[in-house]
Each structure stands twice: as C-alpha cells, then as structure tokens.
C-alpha positions in Angstrom: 22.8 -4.9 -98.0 25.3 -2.3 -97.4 27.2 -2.4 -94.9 26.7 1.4 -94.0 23.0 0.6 -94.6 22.9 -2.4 -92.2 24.3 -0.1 -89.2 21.9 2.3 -89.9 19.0 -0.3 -90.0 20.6 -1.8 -86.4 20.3 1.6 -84.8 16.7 1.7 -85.5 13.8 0.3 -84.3 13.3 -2.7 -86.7 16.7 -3.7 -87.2 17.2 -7.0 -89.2 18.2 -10.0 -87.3 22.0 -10.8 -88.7 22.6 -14.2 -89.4 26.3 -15.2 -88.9 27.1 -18.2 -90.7 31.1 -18.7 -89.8 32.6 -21.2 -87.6 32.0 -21.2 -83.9 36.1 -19.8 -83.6 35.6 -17.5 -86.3 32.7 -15.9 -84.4 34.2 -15.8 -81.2 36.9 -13.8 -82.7 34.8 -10.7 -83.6 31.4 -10.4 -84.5 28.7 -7.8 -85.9 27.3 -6.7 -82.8 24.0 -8.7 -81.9 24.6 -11.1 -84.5 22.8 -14.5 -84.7 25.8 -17.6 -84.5 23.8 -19.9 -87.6 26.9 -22.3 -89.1 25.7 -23.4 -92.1 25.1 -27.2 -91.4 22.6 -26.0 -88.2 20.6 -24.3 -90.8 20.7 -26.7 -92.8 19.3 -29.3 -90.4 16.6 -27.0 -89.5 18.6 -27.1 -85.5 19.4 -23.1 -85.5 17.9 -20.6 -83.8 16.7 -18.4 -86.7 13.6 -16.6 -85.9 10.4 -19.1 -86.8 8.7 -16.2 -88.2 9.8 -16.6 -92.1 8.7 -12.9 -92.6 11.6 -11.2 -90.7 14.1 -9.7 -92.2 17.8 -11.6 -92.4 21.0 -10.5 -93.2 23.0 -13.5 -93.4 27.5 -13.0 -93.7 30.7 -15.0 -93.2 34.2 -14.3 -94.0 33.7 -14.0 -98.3 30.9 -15.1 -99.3 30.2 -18.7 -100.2 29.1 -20.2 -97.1 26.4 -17.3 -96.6 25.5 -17.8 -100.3 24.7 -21.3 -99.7 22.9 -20.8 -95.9 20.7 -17.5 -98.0 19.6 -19.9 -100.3 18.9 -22.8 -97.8 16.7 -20.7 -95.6 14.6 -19.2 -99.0 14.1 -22.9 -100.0 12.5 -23.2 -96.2 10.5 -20.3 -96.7 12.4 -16.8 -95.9 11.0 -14.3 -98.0 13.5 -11.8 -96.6 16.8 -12.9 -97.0 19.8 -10.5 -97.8 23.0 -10.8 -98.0 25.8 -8.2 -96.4 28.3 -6.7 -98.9 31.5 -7.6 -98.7 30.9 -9.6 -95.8 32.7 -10.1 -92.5 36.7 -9.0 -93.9 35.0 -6.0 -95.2 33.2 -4.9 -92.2 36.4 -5.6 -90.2 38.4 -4.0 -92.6 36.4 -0.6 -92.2 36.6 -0.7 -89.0 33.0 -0.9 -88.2 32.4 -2.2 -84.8 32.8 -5.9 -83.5 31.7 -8.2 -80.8 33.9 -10.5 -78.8 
C-alpha cells in the first residue's frame, strides 16, 4: 500500500489495522500513529495481538522490508486474506515526514 494511500485509509472510517513488526526500541522511537507493536517472532508463535478476525485488513512495515516480508507471509499461511505490505516502509514514512508516534 501507498503510503499516501494508507493515511488516507486511517482517516476514514475503516482504516486498516497497521501491523508494526520492528523491535520493541525501534517502535518506541517513532511509530505510524495507532500502529499494532507485532515483532515478528510473536507472530510467529501465534502470542500477538493481531486481530482474531482473519478478514481484516493488515498493513504490516518495519524499517526495509524483510522482517515484514517474512511476518506478511506468516500471517497468510495462518489464514489472513488481507495482508499488505506498506511501501517503502518505516525510513520512507519517516523520511516524508509523515506523522509519528512516540
């Protein structure tokens, strides 16, 4: 997804539930406002708190890429029919300046 698309989508009234996938320091540095805190390995392990509904819409980021490649296609093997992933992820939303969560 977009990233101009996904602050579109949060304004309105079915936003997708953004799944942060970065370290517990990363995230406490600056986060997508609202975002979900899923490291990888909790998703993996089935102890995160994504929504049990495997309908809703996800937009899962970390700092690059990788780690939400691998947590996108962890949760679609569980199930997730509605998995995206956030262009450019987390250093491209901070380097546009878009907004952030401490």
């Amino acid at each position: 997804m977009k990233q101009q698309e996904l602050i579109k989508r949060m304004a309105g009234k079915n936003p997708p539930t953004v799944v942060d996938v970065r370290t517990g320091i990363e995230f406490k540095r600056g986060r997508i406002p609202g975002a979900l805190h899923a490291p990888g390995w909790r998703i993996f392990l089935g102890l995160s708190r994504i929504p049990a509904d495997r309908q809703t819409e996800l937009v899962v980021l970390c700092e690059l890429g990788p780690r939400a490649q691998i947590a996108k296609s962890v949760l679609t093997a569980y199930g997730y029919r509605n998995v995206d992933l956030l262009e450019g992820h987390m250093a491209a939303w901070r380097q546009a300046g878009h907004p952030l969560e401490r």
